[in-house]
TIMARPA-574130 format. One record per residue: residue number from 0; residue in one letter; x negated, y, z negated of N, C-alpha, C in turn. Coordinates in Angstrom, 2 decimals. Example, Ala and Ser with C-alpha at 12.3 -4.5 7.8 and 13.67 -1.06 7.14 Angstrom:
2
marvo | doba | nu | nv | nw | cau | cav | caw | cu | cv | cw
0 | A | -13.19 | -5.69 | -7.80 | -12.30 | -4.50 | -7.80 | -13.20 | -3.30 | -7.80
1 | S | -12.85 | -2.25 | -7.08 | -13.67 | -1.06 | -7.14 | -12.90 | 0.03 | -7.87
end
This chain:
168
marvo | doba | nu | nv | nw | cau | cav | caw | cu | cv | cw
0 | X | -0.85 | -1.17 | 0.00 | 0.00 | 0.00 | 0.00 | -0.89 | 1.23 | 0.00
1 | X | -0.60 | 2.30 | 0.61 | -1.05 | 3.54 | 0.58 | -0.49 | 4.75 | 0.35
2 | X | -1.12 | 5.40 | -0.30 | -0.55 | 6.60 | -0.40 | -0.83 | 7.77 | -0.30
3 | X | -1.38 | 7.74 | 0.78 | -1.75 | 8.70 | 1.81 | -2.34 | 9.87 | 1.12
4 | X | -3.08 | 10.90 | 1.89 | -3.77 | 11.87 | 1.04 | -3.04 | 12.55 | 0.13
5 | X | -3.20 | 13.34 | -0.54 | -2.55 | 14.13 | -1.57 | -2.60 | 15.22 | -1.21
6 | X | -3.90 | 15.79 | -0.93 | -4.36 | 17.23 | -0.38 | -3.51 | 17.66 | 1.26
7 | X | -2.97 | 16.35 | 1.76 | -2.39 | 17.03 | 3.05 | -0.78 | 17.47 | 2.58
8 | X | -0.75 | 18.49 | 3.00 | 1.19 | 19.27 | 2.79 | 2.02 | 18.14 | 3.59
9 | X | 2.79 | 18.05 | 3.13 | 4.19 | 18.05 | 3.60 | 4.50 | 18.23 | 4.68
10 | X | 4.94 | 18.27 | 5.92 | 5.37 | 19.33 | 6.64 | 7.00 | 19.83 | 6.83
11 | X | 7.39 | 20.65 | 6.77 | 8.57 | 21.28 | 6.53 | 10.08 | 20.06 | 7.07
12 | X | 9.29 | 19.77 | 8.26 | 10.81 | 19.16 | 9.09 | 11.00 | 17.57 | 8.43
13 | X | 9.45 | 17.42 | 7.58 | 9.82 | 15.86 | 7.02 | 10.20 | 15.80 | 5.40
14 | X | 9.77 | 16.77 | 5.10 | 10.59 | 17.66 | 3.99 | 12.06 | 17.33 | 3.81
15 | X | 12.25 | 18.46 | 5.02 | 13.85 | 18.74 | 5.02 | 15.07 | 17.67 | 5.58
16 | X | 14.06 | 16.53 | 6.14 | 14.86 | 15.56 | 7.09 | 15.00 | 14.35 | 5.27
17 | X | 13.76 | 14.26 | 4.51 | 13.97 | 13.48 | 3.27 | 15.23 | 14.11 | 2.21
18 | X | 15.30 | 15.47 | 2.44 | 16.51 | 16.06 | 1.60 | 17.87 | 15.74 | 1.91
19 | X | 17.70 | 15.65 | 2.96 | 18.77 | 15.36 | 3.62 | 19.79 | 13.54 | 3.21
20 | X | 18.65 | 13.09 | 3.03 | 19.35 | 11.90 | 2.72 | 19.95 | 11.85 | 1.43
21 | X | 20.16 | 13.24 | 0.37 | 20.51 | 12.94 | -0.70 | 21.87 | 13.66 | -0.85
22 | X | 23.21 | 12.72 | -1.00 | 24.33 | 13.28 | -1.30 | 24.40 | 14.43 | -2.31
23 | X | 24.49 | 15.65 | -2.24 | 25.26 | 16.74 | -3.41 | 26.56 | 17.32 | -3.10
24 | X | 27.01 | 17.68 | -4.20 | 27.86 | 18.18 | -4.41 | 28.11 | 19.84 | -4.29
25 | X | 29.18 | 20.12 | -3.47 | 29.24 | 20.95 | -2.86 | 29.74 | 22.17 | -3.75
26 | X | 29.26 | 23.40 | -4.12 | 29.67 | 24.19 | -5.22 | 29.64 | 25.81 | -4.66
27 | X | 30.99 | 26.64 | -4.83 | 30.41 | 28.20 | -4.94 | 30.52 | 28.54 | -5.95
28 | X | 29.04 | 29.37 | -5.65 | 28.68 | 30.20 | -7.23 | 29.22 | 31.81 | -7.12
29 | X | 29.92 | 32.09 | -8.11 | 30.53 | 33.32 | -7.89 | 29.64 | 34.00 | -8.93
30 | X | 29.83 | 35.49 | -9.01 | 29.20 | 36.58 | -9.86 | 29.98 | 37.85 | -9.14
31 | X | 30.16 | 38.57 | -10.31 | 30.75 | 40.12 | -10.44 | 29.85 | 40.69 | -11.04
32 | X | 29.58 | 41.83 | -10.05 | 28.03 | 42.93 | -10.34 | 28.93 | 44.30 | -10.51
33 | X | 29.09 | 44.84 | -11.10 | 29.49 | 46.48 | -11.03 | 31.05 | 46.56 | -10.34
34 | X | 31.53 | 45.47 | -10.55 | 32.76 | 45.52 | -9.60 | 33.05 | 44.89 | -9.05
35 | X | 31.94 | 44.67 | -8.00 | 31.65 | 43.68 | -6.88 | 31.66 | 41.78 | -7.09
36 | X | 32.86 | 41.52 | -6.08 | 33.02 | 40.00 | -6.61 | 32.24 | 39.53 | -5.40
37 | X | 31.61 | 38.39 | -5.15 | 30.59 | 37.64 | -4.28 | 30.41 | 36.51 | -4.60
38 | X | 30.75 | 35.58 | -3.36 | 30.37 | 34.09 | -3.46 | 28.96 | 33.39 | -2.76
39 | X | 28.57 | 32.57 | -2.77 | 27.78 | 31.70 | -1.98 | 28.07 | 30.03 | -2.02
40 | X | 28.17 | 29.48 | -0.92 | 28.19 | 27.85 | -1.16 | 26.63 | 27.23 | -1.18
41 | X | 26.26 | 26.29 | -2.05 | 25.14 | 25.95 | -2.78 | 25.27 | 24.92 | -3.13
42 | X | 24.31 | 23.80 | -2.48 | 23.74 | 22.61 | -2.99 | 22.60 | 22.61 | -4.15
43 | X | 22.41 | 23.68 | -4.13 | 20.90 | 23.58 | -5.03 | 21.13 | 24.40 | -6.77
44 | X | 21.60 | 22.83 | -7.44 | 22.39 | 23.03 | -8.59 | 21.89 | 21.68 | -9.68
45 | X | 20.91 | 21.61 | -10.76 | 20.89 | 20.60 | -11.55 | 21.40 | 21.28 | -13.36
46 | X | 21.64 | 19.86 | -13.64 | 21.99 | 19.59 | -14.86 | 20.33 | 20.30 | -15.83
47 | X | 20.61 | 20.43 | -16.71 | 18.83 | 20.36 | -17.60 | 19.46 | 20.38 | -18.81
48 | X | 20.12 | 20.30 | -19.76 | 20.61 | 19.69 | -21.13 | 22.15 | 19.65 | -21.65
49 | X | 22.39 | 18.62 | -22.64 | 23.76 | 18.72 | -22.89 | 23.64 | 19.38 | -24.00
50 | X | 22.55 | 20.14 | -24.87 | 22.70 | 20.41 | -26.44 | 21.30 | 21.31 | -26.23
51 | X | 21.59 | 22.87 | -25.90 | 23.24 | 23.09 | -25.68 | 23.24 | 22.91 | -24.09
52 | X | 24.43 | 23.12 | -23.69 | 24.79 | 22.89 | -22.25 | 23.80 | 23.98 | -21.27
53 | X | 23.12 | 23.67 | -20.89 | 22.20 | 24.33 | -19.79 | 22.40 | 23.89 | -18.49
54 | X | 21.95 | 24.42 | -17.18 | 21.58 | 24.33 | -16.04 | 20.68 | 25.06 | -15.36
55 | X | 20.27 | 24.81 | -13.96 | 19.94 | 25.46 | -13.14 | 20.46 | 26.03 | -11.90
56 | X | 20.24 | 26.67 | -11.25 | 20.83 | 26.89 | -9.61 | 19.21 | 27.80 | -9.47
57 | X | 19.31 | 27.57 | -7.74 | 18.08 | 28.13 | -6.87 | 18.72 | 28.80 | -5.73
58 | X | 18.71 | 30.20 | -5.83 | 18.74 | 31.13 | -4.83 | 17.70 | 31.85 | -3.76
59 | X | 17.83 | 31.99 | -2.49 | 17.22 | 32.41 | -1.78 | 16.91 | 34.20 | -2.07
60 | X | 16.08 | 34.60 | -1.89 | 15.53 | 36.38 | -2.44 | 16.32 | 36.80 | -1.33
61 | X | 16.43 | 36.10 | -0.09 | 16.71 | 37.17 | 0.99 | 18.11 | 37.15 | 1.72
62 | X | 18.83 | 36.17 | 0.85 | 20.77 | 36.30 | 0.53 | 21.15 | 37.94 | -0.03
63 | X | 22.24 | 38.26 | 0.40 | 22.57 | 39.11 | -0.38 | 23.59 | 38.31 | -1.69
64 | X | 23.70 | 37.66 | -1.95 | 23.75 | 37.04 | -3.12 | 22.49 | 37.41 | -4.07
65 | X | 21.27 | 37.26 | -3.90 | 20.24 | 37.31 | -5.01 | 20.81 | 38.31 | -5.88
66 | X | 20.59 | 39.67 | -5.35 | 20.39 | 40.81 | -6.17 | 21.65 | 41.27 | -7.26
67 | X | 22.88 | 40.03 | -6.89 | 24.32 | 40.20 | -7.26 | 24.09 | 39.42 | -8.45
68 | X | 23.70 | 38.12 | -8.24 | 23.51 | 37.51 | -9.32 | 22.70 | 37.70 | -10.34
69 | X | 21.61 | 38.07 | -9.93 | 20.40 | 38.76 | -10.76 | 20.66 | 40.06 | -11.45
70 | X | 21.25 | 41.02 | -10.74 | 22.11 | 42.39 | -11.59 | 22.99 | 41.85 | -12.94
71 | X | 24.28 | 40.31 | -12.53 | 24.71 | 40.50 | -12.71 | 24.40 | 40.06 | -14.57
72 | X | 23.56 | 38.71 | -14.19 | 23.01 | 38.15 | -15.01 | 24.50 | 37.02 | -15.85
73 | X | 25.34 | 36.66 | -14.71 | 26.19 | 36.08 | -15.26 | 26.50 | 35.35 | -13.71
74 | X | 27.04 | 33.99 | -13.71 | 27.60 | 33.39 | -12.75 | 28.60 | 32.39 | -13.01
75 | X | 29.18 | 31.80 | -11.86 | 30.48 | 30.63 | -12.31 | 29.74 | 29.22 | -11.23
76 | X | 29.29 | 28.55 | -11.58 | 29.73 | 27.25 | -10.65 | 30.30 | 26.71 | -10.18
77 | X | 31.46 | 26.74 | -9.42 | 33.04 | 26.23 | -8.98 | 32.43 | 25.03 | -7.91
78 | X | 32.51 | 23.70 | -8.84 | 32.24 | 22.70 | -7.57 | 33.57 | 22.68 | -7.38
79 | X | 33.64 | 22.38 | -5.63 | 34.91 | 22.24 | -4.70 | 35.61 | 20.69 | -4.76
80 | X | 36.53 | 20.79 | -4.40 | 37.30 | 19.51 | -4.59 | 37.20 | 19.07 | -3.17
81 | X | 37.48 | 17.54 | -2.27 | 37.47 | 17.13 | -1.36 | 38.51 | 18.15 | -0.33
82 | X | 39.68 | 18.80 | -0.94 | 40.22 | 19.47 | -0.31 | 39.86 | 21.18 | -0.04
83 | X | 38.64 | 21.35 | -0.31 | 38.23 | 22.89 | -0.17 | 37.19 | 23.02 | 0.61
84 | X | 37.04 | 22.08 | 1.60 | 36.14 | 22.70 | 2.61 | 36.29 | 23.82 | 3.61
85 | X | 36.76 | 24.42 | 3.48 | 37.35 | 25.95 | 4.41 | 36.87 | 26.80 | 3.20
86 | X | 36.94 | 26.30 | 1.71 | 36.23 | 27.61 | 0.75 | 35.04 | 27.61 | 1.33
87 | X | 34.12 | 25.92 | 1.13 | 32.92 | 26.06 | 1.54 | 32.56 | 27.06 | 2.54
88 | X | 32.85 | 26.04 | 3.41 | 32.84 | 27.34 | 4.73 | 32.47 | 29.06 | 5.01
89 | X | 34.15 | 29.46 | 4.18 | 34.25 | 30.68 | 3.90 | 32.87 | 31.18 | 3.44
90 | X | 32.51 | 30.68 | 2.23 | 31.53 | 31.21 | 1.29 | 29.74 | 31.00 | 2.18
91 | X | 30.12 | 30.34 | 2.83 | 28.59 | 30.03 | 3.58 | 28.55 | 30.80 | 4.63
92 | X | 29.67 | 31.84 | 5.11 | 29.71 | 33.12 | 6.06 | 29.09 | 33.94 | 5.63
93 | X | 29.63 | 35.12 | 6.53 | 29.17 | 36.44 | 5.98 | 30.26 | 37.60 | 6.17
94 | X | 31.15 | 36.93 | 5.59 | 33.05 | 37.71 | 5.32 | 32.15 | 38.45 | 4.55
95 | X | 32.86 | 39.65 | 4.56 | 32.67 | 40.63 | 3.29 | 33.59 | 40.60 | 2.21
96 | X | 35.06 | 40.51 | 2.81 | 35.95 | 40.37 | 1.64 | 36.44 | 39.06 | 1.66
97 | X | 35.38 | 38.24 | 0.64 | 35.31 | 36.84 | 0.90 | 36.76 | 36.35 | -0.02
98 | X | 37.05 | 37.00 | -1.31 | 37.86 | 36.52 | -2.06 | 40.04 | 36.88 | -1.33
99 | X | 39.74 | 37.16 | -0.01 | 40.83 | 37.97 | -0.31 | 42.00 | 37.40 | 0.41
100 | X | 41.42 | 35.77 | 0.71 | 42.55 | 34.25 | 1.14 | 41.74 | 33.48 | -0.06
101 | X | 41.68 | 33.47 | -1.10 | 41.35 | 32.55 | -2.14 | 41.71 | 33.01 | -3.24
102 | X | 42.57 | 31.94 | -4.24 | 43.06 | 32.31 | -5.08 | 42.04 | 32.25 | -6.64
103 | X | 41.89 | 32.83 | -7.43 | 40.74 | 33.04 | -8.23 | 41.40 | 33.09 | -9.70
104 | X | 41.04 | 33.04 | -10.96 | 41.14 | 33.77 | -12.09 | 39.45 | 34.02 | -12.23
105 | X | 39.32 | 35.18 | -13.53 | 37.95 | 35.33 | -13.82 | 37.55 | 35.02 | -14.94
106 | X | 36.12 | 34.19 | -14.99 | 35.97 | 33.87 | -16.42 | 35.33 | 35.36 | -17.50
107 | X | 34.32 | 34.58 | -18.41 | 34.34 | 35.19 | -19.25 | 33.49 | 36.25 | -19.04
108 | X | 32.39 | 36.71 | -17.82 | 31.95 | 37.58 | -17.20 | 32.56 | 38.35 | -16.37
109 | X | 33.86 | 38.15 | -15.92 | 34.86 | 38.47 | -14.37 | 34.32 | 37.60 | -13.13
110 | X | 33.19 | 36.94 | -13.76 | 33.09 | 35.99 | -12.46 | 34.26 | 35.34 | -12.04
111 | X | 34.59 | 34.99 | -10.57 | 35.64 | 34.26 | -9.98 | 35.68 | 32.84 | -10.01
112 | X | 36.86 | 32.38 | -10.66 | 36.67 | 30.45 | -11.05 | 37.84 | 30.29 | -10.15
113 | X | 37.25 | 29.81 | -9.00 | 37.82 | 29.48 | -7.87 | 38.99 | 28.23 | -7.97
114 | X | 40.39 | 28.36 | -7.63 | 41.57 | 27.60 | -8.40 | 41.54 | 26.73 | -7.13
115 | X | 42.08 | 25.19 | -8.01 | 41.53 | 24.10 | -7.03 | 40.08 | 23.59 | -7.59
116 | X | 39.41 | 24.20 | -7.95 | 38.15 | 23.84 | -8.44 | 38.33 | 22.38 | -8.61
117 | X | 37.26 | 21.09 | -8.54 | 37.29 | 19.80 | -9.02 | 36.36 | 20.54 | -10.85
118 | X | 35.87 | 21.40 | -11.05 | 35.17 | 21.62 | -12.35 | 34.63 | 23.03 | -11.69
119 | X | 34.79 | 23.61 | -13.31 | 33.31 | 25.01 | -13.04 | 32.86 | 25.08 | -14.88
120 | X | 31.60 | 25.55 | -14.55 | 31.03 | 26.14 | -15.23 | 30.83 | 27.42 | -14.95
121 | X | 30.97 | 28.43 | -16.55 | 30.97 | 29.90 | -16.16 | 29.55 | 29.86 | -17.15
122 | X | 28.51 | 30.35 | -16.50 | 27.34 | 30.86 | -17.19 | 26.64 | 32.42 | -17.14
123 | X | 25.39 | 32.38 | -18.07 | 24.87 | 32.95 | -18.26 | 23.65 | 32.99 | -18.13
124 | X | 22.88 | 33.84 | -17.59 | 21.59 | 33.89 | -17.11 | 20.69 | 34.04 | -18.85
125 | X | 19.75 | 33.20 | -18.78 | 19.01 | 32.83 | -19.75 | 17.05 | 32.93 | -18.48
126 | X | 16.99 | 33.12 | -18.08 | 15.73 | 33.48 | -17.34 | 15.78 | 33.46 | -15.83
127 | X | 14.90 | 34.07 | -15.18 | 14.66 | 33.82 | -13.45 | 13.33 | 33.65 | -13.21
128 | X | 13.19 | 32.48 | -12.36 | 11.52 | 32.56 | -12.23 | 11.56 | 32.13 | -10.79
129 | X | 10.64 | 33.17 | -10.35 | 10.46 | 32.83 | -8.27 | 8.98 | 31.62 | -8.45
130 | X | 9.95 | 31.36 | -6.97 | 9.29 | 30.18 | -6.43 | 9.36 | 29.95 | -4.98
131 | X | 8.43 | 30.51 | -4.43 | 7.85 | 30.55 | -3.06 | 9.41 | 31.37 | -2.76
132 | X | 10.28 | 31.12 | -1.59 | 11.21 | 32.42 | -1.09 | 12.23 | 31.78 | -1.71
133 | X | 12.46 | 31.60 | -2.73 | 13.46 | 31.39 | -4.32 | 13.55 | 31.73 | -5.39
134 | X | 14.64 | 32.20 | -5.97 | 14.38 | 31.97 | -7.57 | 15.33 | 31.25 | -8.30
135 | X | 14.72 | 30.58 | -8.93 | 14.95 | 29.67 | -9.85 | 16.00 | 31.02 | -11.25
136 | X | 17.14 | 30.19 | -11.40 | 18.04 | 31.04 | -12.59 | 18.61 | 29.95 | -13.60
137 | X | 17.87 | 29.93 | -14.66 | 18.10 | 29.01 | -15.87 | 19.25 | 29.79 | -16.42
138 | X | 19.93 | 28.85 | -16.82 | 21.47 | 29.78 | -17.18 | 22.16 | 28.72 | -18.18
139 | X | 22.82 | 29.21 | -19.58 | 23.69 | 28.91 | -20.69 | 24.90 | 28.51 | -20.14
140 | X | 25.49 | 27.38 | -20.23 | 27.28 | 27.26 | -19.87 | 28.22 | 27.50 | -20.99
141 | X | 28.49 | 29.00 | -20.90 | 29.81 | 29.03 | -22.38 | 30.94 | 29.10 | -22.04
142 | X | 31.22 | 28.62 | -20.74 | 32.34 | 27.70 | -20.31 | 32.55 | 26.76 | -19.83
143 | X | 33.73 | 26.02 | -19.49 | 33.79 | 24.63 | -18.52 | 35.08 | 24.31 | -18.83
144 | X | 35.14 | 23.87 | -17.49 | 36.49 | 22.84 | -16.90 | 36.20 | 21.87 | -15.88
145 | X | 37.09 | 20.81 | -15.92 | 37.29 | 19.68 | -14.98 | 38.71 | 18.99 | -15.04
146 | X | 39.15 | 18.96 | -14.06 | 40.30 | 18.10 | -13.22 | 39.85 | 16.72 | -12.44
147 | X | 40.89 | 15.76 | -12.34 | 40.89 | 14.88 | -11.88 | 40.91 | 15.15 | -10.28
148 | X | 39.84 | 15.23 | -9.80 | 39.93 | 15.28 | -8.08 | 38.64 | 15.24 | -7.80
149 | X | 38.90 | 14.62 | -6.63 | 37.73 | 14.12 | -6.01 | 36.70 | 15.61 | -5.24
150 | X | 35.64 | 14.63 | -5.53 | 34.46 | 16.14 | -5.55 | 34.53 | 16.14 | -3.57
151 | X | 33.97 | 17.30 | -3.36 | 33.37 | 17.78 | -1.87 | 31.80 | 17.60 | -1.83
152 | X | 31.84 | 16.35 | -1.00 | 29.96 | 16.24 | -0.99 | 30.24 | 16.82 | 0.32
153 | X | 28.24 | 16.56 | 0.25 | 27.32 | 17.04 | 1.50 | 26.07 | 16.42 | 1.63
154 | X | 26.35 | 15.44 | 2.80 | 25.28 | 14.57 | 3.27 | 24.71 | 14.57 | 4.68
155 | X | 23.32 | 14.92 | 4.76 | 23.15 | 14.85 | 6.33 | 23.50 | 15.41 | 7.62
156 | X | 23.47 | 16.79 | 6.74 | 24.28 | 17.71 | 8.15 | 25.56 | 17.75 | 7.67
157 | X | 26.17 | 17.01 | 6.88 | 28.01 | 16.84 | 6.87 | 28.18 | 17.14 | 5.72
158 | X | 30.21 | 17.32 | 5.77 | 30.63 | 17.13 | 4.77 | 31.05 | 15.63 | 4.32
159 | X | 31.56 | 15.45 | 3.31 | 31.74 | 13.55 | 3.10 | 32.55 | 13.90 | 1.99
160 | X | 33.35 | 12.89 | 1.79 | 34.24 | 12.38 | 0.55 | 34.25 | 11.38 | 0.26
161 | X | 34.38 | 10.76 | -0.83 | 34.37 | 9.30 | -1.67 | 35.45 | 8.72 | -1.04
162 | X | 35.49 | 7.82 | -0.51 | 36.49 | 6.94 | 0.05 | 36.87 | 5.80 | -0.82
163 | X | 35.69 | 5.10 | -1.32 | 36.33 | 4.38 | -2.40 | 34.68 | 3.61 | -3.44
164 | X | 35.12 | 3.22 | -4.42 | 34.01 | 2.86 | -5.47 | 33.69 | 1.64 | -5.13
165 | X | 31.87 | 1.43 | -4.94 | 31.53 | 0.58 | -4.88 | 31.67 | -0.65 | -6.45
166 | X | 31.96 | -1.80 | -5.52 | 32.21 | -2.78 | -7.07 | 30.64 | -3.74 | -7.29
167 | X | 30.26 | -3.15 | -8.00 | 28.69 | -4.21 | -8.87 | 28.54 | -5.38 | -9.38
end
């Protein structure tokens, strides 16, 4: 077995073609800055503790999302249910008045907790640290919800839904 040099990079397209093979779950992150309500749809979302409830999300610097979320220092996680792929969608445009065919309440920041949601978490920014054309936003959950419905993945270029449970 080998395992090839260490010192040689990656290269981007074998990178991005290995990411690809990994099902996530499909989520918009909302934030209210000064007024201003703003979504983005985002795969790039982990767990990091249950005690207390923490996470992460990774934003691009050169979204106009960054500077919303980062002002706002508060966000919502709204993973989508199998039936909200047109939010996705929506939110992965560049509508300006993204909220204004989506029905919303706001959590405990005025962030937007997108109704239909399969779950959200409403957080709080607890640090930002960049990383190459990202930043990384460690964030507190002092909210949460979940419903019974099936989540909205994203695999391989696609969208996908659970069709049915594998038996072990």
């Amino acid at each position: 077995m080998t395992n090839g040099n260490p010192k040689i990079p990656v290269d981007r397209d074998t990178f991005c073609q290995a990411l690809r093979t990994v099902a996530s779950s499909v989520a918009v992150i909302t934030t209210c800055h000064e007024g201003h309500l703003h979504g983005m749809t985002a795969t790039a979302f982990s767990s990091v503790s249950a005690d207390p409830p923490t996470i992460l999300i990774v934003v691009n610097r050169s979204t106009r999302s960054y500077p919303l979320i980062s002002g706002s220092r508060a966000f919502v996680v709204n993973f989508l249910s199998q039936e909200q792929r047109h939010v996705s969608d929506l939110f992965a445009g560049k509508a300006t008045n993204q909220f204004a065919s989506v029905a919303y309440t706001t959590g405990r920041n005025d962030a937007p907790i997108i109704d239909g949601a399969a779950a959200h978490l409403d957080c709080e920014t607890l640090s930002e640290t960049a990383c190459e054309t990202h930043t990384v936003f460690l964030a507190r959950v002092v909210a949460a919800s979940a419903r019974q419905s099936a989540p909205l993945l994203y695999h391989n270029g696609n969208y996908r839904r659970i069709d049915h449970e594998v038996q072990l």
